[in-house]
KELOKOL-807162 format. One record per residue (C-alpha): residue in one letter; residue number from 0; x, y, z. Coordinates in steps of 0.25 Angstrom, whole numbers, m for minus. Layout:
BEGIN
[atom 'A',NUM,[X,Y,Z]]
...
***
This chain:
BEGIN
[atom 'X',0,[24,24,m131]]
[atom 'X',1,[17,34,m127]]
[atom 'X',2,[2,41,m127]]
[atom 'X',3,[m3,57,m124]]
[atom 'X',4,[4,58,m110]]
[atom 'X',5,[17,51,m111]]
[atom 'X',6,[24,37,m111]]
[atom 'X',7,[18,26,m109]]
[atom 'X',8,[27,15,m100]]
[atom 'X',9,[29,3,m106]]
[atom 'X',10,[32,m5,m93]]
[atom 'X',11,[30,m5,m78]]
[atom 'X',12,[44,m3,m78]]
[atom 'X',13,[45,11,m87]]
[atom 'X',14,[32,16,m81]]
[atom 'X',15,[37,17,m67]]
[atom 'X',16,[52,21,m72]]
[atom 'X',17,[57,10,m64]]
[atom 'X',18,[72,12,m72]]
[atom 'X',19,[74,25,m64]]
[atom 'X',20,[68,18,m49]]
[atom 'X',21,[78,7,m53]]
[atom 'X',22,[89,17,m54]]
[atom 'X',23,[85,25,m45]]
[atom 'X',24,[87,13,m35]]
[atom 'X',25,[99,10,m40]]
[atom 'X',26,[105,20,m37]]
[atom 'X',27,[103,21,m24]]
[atom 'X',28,[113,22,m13]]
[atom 'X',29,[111,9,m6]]
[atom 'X',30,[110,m5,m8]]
[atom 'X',31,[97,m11,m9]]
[atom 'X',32,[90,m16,5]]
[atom 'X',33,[97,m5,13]]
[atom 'X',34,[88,5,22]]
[atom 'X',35,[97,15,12]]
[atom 'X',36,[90,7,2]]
[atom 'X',37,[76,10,8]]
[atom 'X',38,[79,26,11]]
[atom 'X',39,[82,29,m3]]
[atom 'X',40,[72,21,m10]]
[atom 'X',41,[63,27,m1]]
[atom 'X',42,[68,42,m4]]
[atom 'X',43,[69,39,m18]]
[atom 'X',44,[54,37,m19]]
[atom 'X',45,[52,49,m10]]
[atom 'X',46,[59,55,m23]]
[atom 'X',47,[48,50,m33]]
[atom 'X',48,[37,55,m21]]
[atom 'X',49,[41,67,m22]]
[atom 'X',50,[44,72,m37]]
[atom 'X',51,[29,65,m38]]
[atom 'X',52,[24,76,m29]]
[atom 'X',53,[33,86,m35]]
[atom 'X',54,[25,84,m47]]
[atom 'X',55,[10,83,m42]]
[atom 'X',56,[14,96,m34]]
[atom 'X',57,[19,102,m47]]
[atom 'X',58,[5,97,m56]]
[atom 'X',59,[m4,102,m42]]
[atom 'X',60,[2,117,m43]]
[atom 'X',61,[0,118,m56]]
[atom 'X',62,[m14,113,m53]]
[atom 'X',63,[m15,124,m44]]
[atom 'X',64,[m11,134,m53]]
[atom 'X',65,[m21,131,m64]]
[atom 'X',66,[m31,129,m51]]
[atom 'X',67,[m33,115,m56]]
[atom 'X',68,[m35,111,m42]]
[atom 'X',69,[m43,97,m44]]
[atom 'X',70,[m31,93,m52]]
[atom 'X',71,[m21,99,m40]]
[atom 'X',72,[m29,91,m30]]
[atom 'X',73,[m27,78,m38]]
[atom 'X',74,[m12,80,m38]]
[atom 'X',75,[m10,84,m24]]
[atom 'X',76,[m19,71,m20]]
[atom 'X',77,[m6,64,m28]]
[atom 'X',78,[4,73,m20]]
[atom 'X',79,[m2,69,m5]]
[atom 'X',80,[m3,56,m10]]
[atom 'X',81,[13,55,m13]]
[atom 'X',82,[17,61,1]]
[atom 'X',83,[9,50,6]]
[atom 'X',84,[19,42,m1]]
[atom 'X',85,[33,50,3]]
[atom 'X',86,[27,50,19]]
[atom 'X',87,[27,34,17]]
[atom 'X',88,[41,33,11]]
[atom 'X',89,[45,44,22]]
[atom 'X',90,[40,36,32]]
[atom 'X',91,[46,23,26]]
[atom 'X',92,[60,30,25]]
[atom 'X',93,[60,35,40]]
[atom 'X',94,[58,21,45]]
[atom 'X',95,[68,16,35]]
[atom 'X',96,[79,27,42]]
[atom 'X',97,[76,22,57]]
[atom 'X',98,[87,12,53]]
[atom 'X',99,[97,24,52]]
[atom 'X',100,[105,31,65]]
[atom 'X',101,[99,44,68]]
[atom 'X',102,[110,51,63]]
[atom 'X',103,[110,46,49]]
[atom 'X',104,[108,58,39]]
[atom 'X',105,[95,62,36]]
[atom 'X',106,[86,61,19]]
[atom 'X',107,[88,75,14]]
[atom 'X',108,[74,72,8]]
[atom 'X',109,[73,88,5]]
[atom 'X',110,[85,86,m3]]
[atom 'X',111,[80,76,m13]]
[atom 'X',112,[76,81,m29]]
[atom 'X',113,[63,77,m30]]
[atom 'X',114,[61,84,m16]]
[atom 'X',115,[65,96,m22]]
[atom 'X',116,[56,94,m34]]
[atom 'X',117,[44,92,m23]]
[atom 'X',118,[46,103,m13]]
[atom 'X',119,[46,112,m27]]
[atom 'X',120,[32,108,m30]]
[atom 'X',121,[26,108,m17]]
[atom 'X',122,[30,125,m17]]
[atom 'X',123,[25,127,m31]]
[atom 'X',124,[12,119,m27]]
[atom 'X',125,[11,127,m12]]
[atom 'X',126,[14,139,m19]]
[atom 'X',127,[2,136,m29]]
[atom 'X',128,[m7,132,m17]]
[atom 'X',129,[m3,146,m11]]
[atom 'X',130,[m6,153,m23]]
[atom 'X',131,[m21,150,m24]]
[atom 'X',132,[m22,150,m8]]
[atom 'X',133,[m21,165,m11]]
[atom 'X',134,[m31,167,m21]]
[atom 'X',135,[m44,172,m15]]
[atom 'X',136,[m53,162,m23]]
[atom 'X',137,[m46,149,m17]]
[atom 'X',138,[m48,148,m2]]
[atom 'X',139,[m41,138,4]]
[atom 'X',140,[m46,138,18]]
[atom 'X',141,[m61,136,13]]
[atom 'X',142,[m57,124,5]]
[atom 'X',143,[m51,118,17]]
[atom 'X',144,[m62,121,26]]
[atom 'X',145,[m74,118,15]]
[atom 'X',146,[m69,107,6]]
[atom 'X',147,[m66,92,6]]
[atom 'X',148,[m60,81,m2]]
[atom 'X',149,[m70,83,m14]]
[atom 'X',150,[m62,97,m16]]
[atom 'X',151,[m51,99,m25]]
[atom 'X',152,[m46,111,m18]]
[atom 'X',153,[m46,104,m4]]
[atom 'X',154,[m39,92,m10]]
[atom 'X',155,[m28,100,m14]]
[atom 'X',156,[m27,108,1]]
[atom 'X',157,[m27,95,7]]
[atom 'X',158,[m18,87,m2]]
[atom 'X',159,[m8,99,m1]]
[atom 'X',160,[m7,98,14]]
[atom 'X',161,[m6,84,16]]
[atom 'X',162,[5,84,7]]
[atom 'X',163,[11,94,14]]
[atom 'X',164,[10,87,28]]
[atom 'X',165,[13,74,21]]
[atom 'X',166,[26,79,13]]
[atom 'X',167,[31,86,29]]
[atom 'X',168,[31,71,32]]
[atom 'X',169,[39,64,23]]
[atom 'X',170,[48,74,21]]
[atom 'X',171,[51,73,37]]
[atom 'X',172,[53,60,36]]
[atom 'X',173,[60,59,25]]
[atom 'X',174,[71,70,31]]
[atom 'X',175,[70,60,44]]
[atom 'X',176,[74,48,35]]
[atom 'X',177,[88,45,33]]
[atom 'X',178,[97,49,22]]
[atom 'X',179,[104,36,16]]
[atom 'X',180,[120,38,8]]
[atom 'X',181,[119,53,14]]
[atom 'X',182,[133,55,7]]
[atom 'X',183,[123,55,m8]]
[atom 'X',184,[113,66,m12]]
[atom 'X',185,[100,64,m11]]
[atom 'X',186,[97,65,m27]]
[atom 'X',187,[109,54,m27]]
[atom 'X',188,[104,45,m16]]
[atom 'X',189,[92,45,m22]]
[atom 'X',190,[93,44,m39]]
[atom 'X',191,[84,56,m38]]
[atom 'X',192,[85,58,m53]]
[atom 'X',193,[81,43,m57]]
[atom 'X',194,[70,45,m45]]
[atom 'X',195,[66,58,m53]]
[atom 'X',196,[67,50,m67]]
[atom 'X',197,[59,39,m63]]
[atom 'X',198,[47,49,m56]]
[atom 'X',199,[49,59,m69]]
[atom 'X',200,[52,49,m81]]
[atom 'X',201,[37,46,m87]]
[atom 'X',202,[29,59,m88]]
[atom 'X',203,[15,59,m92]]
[atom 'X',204,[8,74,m100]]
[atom 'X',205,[m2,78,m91]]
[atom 'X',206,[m8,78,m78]]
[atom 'X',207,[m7,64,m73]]
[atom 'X',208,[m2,54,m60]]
[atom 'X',209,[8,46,m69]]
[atom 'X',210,[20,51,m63]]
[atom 'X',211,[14,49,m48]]
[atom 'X',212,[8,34,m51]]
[atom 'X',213,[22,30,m57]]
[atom 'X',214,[28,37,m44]]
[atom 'X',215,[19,28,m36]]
[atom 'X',216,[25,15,m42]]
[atom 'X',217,[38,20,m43]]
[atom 'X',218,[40,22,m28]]
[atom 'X',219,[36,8,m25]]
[atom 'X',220,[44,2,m35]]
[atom 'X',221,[56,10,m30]]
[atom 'X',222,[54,5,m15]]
[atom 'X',223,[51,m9,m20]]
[atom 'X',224,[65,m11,m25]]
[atom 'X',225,[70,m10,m12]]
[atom 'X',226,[61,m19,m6]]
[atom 'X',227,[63,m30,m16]]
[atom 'X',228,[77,m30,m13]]
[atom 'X',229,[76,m30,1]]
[atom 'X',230,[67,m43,0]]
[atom 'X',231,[76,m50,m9]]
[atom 'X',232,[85,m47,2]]
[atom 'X',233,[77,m54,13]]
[atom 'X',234,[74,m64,3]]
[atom 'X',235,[90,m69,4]]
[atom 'X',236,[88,m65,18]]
[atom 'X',237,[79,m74,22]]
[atom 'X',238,[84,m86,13]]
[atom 'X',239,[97,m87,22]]
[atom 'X',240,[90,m84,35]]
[atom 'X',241,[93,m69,38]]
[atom 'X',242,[82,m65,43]]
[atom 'X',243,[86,m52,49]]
[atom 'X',244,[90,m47,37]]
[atom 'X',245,[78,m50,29]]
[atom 'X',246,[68,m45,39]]
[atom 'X',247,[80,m32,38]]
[atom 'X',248,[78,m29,23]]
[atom 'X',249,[63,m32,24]]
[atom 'X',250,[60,m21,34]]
[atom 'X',251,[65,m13,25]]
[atom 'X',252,[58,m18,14]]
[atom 'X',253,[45,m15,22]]
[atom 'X',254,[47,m2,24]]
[atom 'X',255,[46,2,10]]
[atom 'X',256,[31,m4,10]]
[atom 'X',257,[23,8,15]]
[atom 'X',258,[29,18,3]]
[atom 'X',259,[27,7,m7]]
[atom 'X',260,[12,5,m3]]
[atom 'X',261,[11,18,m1]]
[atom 'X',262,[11,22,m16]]
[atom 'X',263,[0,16,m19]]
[atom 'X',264,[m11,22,m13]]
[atom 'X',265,[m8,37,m19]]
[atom 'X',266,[m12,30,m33]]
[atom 'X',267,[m24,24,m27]]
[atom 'X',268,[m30,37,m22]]
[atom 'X',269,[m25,47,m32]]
[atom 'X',270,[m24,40,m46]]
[atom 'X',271,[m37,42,m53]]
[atom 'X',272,[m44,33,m63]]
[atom 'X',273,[m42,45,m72]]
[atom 'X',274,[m28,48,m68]]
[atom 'X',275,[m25,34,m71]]
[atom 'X',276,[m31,34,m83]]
[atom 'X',277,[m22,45,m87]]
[atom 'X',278,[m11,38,m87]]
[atom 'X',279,[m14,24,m89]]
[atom 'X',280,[m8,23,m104]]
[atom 'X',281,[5,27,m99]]
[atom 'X',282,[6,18,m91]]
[atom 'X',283,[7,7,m103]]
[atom 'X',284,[8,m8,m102]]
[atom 'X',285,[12,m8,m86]]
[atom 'X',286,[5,m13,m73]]
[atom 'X',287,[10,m12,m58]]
[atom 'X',288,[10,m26,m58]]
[atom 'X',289,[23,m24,m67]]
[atom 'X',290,[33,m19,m57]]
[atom 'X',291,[41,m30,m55]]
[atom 'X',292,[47,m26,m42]]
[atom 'X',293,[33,m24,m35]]
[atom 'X',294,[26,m36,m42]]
[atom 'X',295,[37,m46,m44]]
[atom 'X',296,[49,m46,m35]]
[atom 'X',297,[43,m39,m24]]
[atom 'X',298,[26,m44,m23]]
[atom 'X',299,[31,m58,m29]]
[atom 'X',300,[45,m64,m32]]
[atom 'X',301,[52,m57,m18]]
[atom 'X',302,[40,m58,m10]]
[atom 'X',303,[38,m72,m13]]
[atom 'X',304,[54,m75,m11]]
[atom 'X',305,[53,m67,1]]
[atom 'X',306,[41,m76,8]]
[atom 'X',307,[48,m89,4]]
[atom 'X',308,[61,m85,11]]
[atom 'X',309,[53,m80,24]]
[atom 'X',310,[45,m94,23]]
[atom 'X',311,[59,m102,23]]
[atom 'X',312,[65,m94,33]]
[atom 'X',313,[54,m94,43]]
[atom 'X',314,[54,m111,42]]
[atom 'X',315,[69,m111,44]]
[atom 'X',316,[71,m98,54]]
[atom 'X',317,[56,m95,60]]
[atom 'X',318,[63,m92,73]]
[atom 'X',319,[70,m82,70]]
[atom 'X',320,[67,m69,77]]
[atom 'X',321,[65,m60,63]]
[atom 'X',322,[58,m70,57]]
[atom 'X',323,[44,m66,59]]
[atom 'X',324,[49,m51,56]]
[atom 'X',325,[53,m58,44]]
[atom 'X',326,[39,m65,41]]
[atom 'X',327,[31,m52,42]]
[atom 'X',328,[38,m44,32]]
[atom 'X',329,[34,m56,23]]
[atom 'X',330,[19,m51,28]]
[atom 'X',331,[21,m37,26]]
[atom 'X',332,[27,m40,11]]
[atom 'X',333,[15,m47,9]]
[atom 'X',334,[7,m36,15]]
[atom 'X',335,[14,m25,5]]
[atom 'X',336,[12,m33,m7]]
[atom 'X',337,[m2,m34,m5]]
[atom 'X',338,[m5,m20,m1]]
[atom 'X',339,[2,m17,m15]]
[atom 'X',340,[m7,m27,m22]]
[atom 'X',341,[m19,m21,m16]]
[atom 'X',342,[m16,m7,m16]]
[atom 'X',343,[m13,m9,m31]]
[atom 'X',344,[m25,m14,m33]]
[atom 'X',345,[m33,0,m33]]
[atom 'X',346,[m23,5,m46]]
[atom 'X',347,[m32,m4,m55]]
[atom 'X',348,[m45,m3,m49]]
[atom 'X',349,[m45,11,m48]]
[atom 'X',350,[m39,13,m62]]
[atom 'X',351,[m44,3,m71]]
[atom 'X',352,[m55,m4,m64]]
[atom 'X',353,[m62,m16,m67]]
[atom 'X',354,[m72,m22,m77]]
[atom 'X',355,[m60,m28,m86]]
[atom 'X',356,[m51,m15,m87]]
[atom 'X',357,[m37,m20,m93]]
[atom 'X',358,[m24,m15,m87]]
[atom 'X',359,[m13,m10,m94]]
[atom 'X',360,[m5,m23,m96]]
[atom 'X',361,[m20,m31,m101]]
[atom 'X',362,[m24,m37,m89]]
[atom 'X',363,[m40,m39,m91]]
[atom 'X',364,[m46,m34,m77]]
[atom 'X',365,[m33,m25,m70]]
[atom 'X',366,[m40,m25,m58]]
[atom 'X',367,[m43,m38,m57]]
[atom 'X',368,[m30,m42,m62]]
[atom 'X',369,[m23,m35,m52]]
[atom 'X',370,[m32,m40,m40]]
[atom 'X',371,[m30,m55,m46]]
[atom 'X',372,[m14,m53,m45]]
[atom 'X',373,[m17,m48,m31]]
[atom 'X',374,[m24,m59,m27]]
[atom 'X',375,[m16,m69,m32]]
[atom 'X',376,[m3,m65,m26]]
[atom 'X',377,[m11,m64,m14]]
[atom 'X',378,[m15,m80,m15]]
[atom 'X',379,[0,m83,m17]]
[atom 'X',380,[6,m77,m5]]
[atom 'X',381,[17,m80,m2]]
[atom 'X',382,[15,m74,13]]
[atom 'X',383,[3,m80,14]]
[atom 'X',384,[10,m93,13]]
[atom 'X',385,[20,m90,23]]
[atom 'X',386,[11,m85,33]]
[atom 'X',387,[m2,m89,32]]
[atom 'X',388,[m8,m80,42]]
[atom 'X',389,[m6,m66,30]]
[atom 'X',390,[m16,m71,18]]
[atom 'X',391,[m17,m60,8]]
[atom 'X',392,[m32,m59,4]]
[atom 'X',393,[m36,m60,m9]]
[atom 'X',394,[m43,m48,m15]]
[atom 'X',395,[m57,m55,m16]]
[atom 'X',396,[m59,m58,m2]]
[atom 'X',397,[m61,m51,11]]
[atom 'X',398,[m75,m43,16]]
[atom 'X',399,[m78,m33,6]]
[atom 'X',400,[m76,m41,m8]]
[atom 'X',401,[m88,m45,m9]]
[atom 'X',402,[m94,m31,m8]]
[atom 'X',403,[m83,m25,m17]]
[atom 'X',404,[m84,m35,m25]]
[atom 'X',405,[m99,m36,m27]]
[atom 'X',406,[m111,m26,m34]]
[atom 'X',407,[m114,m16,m22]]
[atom 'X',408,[m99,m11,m20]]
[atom 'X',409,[m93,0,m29]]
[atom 'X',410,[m78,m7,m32]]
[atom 'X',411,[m84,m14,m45]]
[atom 'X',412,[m91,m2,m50]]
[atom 'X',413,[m78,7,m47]]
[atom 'X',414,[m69,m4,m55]]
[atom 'X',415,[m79,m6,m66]]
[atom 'X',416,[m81,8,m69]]
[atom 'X',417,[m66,11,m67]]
[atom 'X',418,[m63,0,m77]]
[atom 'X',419,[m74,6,m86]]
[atom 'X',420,[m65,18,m88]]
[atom 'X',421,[m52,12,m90]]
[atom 'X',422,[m57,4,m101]]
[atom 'X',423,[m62,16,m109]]
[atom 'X',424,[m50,25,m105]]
[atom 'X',425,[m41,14,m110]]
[atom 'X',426,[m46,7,m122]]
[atom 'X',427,[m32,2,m128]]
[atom 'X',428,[m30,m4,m114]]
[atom 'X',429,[m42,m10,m113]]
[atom 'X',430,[m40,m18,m127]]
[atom 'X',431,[m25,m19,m126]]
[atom 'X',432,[m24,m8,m139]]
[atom 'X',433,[m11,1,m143]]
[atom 'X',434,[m1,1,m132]]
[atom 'X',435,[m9,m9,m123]]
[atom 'X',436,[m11,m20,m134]]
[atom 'X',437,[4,m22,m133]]
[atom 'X',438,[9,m33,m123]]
[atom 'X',439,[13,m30,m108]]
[atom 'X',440,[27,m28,m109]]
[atom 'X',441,[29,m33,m94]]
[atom 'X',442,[34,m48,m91]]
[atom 'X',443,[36,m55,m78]]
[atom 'X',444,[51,m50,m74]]
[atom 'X',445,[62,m60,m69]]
[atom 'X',446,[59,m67,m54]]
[atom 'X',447,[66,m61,m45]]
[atom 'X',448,[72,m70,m37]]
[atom 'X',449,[80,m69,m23]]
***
């Protein structure tokens, strides 16, 4: 099916392409829970970074060209906010290579497809920039001196040079990585064409942030693969005692945290209300909470597993020397899902809102629906009960809900009048008409079971 800007996805599954990050993972040149493993999965999501800010740099010259530049700053917001992302995964990718000897070969970064596509942008878009720095009507210097945040032009002078600083980083970091199976190409080593497919496959008319808020799930459902394996892996670990090796794979595990949380934030502060709203539709009959490897194995089913296997190896082993290095990565586990949960939290309240706005799938009050699923994974713990000193706290306590929750603060004002917008801008949703009176197509997938 499909409306005025293009398909609209008919499962979690096809929204995010998952086929091609399945494949792309597959084929890589390394088993599962290997630092290989963690190097490519990390370079391969570089790749899906980069052909992202290839494309806002492309859409931001062509801003520039028609002298749109309120429009260009937009988009460069969206670029700094992706180099943010490729500094974090660089970051992660140089701890991952301490592992290595010092003469181990080197990640060709610069030799990568999609950092071809990117480096080709970034001229056509400095050339642009250059361009207008030499008209006599645009002066740059009193823009830098005079203006703030408020201004367009200054947004897009400052955007453009913490990008630049930003991109210096984690292309240094990346070259100081290691290079996994040197003897393949880096456009082998890598998929690069299903990284590209998967980044390119769903295309919307217009000028909109579908291709960058697919991107953003993409990346983390790339990473998260690896993770699951590697605590399925300390899973068995743990059950016949080998402590060393589970507390082995879950180090690596951890280090893929910091990239995954990190694609959050970028939606947060640069997908508008609007923006959103632009592409709603296309997004059919899908929620976050359908990824199965995020929600299902990783939050719940391997988590839970996971806890259990620590628990009975802390009652038969609790002297051995790891063992409390063993128990914490319970407690950061813990402490990854819920920064997840409640970072994810702003997606609804900021694009949907409150006073009964339905989401996409039929749930009555989003909002509230996603707070409730919060709160009651938070209530059953399964950290909490192994160590009773990490409570995760539910969503309506702590100092400040009374105030956020009552008349005087802001938040239910924000979330009624947000919610008061959805629900005229999207009517069939609202009364479950057309393609949104049909029933969700997503059922609970198979337990996965260690």
């Amino acid at each position: 099916m499909r409306n005025h800007r293009g398909v609209i996805a008919e499962h979690y599954h096809a929204l995010q392409s998952l086929d091609s990050i399945n494949s792309a993972r597959a084929a890589m040149a390394a088993e599962p829970g290997t630092r290989s493993a963690l190097l490519i999965g990390l370079y391969q999501s570089v790749e899906i970074g980069l052909h992202n800010v290839a494309q806002l740099l492309d859409r931001a010259a062509g801003c520039l060209r028609d002298r749109d530049i309120a429009a260009c700053a937009v988009d460069l917001y969206w670029v700094r906010s992706f180099h943010r992302v490729l500094v974090r995964l660089s970051l992660a990718a140089r701890r991952v290579s301490a592992g290595w000897d010092d003469e181990a070969p080197r990640w060709t970064v610069d030799a990568t497809p999609a950092f071809a596509d990117f480096l080709g942008s970034l001229r056509s878009f400095d050339g642009e920039l250059a361009h207008l720095a030499d008209q006599p009507e645009i002066d740059l210097g009193a823009v830098i001196a005079e203006r703030t945040l408020d201004d367009a032009w200054f947004g897009v002078l400052h955007c453009a040079r913490t990008a630049n600083h930003d991109a210096r980083v984690w292309s240094a970091n990346l070259a100081a990585s290691v290079r996994p199976a040197p003897g393949l190409a880096p456009e082998q080593l890598l998929a690069s064409d299903l990284v590209r497919q998967a980044v390119f496959e769903h295309q919307l008319r217009g000028h909109t942030y579908f291709t960058q808020f697919r991107a953003l799930h993409q990346i983390p459902e790339l990473l998260v693969r690896e993770i699951n394996d590697r605590v399925e892996m300390a899973i068995r670990s743990a059950r016949v005692g080998d402590i060393t090796a589970a507390v082995d794979v879950l180090d690596g595990a951890e280090e893929l945290f910091d990239p995954i949380e990190a694609c959050l934030p970028p939606i947060v502060d640069n997908l508008s209300t609007h923006d959103y709203h632009q592409i709603r539709e296309n997004l059919g009959l899908t929620s976050g909470s359908h990824s199965v490897s995020l929600r299902f194995h990783l939050f719940t089913e391997l988590y839970e597993q996971l806890i259990e296997a620590i628990a009975g190896r802390t009652a038969a082993d609790g002297d051995h020397p790891l063992m409390p290095r063993l128990r914490r990565h319970a407690v950061n586990l813990n402490v990854f899902i819920f920064s997840w949960r409640d970072m994810h939290l702003h997606l609804p309240r900021n694009n949907l809102g409150g006073a009964e706005t339905k989401s996409l799938t039929g749930s009555q009050d989003a909002v509230r629906t996603v707070r409730k699923m919060r709160d009651n994974a938070a209530s059953n713990d399964p950290v909490a009960r192994m160590e009773k000193r990490v409570q995760v706290p539910s969503s309506a306590v702590g100092p400040l809900v009374e105030y956020l929750d009552g008349p005087e603060s802001s938040d239910g004002l924000l979330l009624t009048e947000t919610g008061k917008v959805t629900q005229a801008n999207f009517r069939d949703v609202q009364e479950r008409l057309n393609v949104f009176s049909q029933p969700c197509p997503f059922s609970r997938p198979p337990r996965r079971v260690v």
